[in-house]
Short mmCIF file of the C-alpha atoms (twelve columns), coordinates in Angstrom:
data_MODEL
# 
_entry.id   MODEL 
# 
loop_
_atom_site.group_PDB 
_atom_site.id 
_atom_site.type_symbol 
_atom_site.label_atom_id 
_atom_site.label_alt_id 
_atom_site.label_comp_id 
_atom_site.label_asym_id 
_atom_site.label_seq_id 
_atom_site.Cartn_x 
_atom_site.Cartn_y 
_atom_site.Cartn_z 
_atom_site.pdbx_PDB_model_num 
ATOM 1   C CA . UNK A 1   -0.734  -22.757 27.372  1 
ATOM 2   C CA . UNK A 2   -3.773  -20.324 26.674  1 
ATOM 3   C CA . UNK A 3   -2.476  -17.994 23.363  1 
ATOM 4   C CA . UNK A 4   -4.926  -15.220 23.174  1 
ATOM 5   C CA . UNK A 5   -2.185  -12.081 21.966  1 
ATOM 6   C CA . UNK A 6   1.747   -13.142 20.142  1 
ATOM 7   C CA . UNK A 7   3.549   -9.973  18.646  1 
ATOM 8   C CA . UNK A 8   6.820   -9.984  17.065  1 
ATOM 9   C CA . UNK A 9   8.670   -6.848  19.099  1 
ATOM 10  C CA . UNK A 10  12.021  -5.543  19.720  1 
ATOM 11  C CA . UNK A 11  12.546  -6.220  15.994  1 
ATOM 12  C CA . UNK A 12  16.558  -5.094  15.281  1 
ATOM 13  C CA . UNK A 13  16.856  -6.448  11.451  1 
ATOM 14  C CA . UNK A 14  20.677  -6.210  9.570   1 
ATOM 15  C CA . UNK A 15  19.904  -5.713  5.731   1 
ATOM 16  C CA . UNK A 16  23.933  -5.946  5.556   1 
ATOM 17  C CA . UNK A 17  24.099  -9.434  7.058   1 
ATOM 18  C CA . UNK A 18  20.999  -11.054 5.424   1 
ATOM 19  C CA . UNK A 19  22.550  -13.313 3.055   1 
ATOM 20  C CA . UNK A 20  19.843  -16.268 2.077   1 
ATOM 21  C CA . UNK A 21  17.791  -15.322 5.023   1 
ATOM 22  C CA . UNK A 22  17.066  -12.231 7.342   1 
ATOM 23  C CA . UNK A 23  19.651  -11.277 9.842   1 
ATOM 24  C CA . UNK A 24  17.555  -10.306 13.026  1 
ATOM 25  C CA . UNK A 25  16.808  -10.627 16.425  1 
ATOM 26  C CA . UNK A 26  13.865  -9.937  18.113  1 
ATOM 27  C CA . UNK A 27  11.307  -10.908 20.790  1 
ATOM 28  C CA . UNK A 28  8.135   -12.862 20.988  1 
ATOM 29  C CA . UNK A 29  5.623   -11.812 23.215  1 
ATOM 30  C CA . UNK A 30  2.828   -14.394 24.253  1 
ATOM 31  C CA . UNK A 31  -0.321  -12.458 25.999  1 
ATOM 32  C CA . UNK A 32  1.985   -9.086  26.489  1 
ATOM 33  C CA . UNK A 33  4.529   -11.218 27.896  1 
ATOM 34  C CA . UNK A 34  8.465   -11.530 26.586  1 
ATOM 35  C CA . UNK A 35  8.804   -15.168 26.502  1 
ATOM 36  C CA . UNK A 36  11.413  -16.178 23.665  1 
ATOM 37  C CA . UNK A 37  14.019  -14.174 22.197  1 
ATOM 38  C CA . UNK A 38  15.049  -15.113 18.300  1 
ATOM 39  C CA . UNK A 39  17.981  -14.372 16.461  1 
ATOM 40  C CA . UNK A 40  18.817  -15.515 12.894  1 
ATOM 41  C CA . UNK A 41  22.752  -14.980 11.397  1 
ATOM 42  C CA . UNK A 42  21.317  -14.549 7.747   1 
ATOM 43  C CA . UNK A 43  23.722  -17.120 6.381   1 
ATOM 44  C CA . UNK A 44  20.462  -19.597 5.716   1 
ATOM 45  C CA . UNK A 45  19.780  -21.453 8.849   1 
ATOM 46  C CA . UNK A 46  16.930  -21.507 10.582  1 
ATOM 47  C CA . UNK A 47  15.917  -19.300 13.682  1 
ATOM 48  C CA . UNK A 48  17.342  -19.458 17.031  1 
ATOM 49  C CA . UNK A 49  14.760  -19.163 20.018  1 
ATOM 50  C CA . UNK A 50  16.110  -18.708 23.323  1 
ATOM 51  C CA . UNK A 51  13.615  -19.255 26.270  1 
ATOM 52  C CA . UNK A 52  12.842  -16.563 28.581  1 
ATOM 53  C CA . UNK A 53  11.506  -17.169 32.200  1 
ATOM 54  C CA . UNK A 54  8.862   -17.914 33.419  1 
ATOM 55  C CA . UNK A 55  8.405   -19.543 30.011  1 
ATOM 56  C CA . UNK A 56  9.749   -23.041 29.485  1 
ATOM 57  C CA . UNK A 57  11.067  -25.251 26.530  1 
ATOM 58  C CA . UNK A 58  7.279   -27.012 26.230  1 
ATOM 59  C CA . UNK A 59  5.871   -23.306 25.637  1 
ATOM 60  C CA . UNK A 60  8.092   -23.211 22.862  1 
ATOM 61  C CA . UNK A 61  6.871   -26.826 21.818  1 
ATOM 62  C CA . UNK A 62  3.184   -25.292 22.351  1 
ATOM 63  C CA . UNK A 63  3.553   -22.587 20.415  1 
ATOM 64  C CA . UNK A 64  4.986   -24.158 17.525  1 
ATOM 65  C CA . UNK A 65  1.696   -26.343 17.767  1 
ATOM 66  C CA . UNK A 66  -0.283  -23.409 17.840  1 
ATOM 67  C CA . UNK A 67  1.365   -22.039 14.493  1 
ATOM 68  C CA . UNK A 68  1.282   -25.093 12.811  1 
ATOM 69  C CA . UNK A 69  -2.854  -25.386 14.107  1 
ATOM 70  C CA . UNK A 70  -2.774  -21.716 12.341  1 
ATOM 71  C CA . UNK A 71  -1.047  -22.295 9.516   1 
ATOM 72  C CA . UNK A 72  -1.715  -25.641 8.625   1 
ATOM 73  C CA . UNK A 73  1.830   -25.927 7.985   1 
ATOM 74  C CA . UNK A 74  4.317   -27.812 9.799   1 
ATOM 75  C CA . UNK A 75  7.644   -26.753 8.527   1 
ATOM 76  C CA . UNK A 76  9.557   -24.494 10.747  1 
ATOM 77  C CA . UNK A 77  6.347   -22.755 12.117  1 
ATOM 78  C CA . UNK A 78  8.184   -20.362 14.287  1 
ATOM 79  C CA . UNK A 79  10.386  -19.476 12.307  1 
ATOM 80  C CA . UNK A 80  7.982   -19.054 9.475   1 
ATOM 81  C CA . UNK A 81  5.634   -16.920 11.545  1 
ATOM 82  C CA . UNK A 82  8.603   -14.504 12.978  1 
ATOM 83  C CA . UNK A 83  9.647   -14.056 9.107   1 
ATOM 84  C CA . UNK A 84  6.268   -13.213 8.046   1 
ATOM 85  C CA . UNK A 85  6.234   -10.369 11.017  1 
ATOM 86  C CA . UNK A 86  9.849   -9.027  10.073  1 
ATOM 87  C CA . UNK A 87  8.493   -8.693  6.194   1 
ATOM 88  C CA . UNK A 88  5.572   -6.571  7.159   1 
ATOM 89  C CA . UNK A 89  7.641   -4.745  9.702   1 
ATOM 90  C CA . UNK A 90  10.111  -3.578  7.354   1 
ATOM 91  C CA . UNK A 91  6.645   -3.006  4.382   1 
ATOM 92  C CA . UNK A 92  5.201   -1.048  7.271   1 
ATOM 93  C CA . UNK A 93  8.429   1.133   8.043   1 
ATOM 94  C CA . UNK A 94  8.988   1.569   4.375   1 
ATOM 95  C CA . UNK A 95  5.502   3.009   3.835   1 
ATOM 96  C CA . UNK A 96  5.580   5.927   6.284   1 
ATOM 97  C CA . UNK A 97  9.036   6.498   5.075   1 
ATOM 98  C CA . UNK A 98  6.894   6.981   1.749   1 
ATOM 99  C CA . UNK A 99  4.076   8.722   3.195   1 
ATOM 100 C CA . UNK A 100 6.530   11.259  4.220   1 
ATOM 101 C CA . UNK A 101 7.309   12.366  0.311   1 
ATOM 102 C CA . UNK A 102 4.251   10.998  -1.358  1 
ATOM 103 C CA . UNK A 103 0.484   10.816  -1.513  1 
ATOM 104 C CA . UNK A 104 0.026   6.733   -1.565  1 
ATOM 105 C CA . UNK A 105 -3.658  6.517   -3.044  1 
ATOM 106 C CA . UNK A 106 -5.853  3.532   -3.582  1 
ATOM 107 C CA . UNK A 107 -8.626  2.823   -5.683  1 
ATOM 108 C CA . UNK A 108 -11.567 1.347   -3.949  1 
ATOM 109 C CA . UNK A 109 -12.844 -0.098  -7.385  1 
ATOM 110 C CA . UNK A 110 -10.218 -1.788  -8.600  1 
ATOM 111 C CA . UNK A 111 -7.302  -1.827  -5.495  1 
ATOM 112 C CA . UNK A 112 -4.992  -0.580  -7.533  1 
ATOM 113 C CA . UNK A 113 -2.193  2.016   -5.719  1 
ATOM 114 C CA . UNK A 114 -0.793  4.909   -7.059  1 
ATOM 115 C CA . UNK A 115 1.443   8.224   -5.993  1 
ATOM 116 C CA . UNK A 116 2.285   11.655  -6.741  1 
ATOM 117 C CA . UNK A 117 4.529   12.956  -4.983  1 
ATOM 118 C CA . UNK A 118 4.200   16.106  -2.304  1 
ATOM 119 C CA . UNK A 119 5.273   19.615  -4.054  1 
ATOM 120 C CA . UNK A 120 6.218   21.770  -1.287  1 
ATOM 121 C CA . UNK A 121 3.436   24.067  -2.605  1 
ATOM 122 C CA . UNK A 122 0.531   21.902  -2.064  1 
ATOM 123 C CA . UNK A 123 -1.458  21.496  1.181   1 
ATOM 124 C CA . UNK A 124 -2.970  18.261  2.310   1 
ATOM 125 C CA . UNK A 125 -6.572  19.790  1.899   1 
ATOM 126 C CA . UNK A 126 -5.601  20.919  -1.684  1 
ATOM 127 C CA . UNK A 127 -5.123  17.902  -2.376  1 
ATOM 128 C CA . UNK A 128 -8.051  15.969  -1.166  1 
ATOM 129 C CA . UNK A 129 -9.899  18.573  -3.035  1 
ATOM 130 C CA . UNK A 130 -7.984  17.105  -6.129  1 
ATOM 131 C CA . UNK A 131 -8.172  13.665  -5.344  1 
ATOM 132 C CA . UNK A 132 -12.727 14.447  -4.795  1 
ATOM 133 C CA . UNK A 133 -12.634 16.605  -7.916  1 
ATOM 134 C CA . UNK A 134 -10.473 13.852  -10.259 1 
ATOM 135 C CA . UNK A 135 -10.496 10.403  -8.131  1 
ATOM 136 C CA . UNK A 136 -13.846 10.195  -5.972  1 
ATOM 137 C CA . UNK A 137 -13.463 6.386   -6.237  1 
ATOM 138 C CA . UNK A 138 -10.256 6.814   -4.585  1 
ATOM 139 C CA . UNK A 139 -8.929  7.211   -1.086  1 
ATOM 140 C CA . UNK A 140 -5.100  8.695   -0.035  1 
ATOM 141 C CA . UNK A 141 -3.886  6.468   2.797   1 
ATOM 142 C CA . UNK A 142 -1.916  9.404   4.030   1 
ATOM 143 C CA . UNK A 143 -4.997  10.891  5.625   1 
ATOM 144 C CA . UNK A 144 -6.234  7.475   7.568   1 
ATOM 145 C CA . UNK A 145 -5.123  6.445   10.670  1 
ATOM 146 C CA . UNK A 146 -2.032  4.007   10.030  1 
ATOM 147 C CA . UNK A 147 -3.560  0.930   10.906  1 
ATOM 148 C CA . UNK A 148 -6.276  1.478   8.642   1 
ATOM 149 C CA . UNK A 149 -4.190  2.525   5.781   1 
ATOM 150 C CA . UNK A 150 -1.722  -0.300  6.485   1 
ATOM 151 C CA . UNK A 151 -4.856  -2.841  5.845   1 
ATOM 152 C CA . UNK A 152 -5.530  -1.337  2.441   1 
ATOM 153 C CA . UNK A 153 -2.511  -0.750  1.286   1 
ATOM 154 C CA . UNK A 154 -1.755  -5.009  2.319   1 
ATOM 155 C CA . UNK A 155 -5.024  -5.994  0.552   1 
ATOM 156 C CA . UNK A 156 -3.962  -4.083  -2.670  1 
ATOM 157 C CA . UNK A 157 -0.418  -5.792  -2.558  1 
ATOM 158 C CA . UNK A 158 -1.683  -8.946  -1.502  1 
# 
């Protein structure tokens, strides 16, 4: 099996019920395709992955292969690559529930983040004229397209 696209979708995650590990279920899509669902109880076992047609068990075997070619790691591949997706999920949901009441900056110099947070009274272009006028080393991820503020704001926390 040729994988040239896999995306962790459909992502429904249970803060309540994660215990030792996430409580979730999700899908994993293989070249824009559903082809295993996964669910996880949060009480620390590992994954479940449930097959969907036309994909069979051996995709499942080939895509654990695949991870583990990635990785280099062979422990629980799947499960370790659906994890990794979930985390960044929930980082990702979390920042433009931040963006909403904050300006998330970045220094380009030195990668290090920092806020204020948005006074009713200030307009987005006042405050890019602040952030030329006191920071010009610095950009506000607010005013970037989300997938390009999502990359800086990973590489500053990585």
């Amino acid at each position: 099996m040729q994988i040239n696209k896999l995306e962790l979708k459909n992502i429904k995650y249970f803060a309540s019920g994660s215990e030792e590990t996430p409580c979730y279920n999700a899908d994993i899509f293989i070249n824009g395709k559903k082809a295993f669902h996964v669910t996880n109880n949060g009480c620390g076992g590992c994954d479940n992955q449930y097959v969907h047609e036309p994909f069979i068990i051996k995709d499942l075997m080939d895509l654990q292969d695949y991870l583990v070619k990635q990785s280099g790691d062979d422990f629980e591949p799947v499960d370790s690559w659906c994890h990794d997706r979930l985390y960044e999920y929930l980082d990702q949901k979390k920042i433009k529930r931040d963006m909403k009441t904050k300006f998330i900056c970045i220094n380009k110099n030195t990668n290090e983040l920092f806020a204020y947070e948005k006074n009713t009274g200030i307009s987005d272009s006042a405050f890019q004229d602040h952030m030329d006028k006191n920071h010009p080393s610095s950009t506000c991820l607010n005013f970037l397209p989300f997938d390009q503020a999502w990359k800086l704001f990973d590489g500053a926390t990585s």
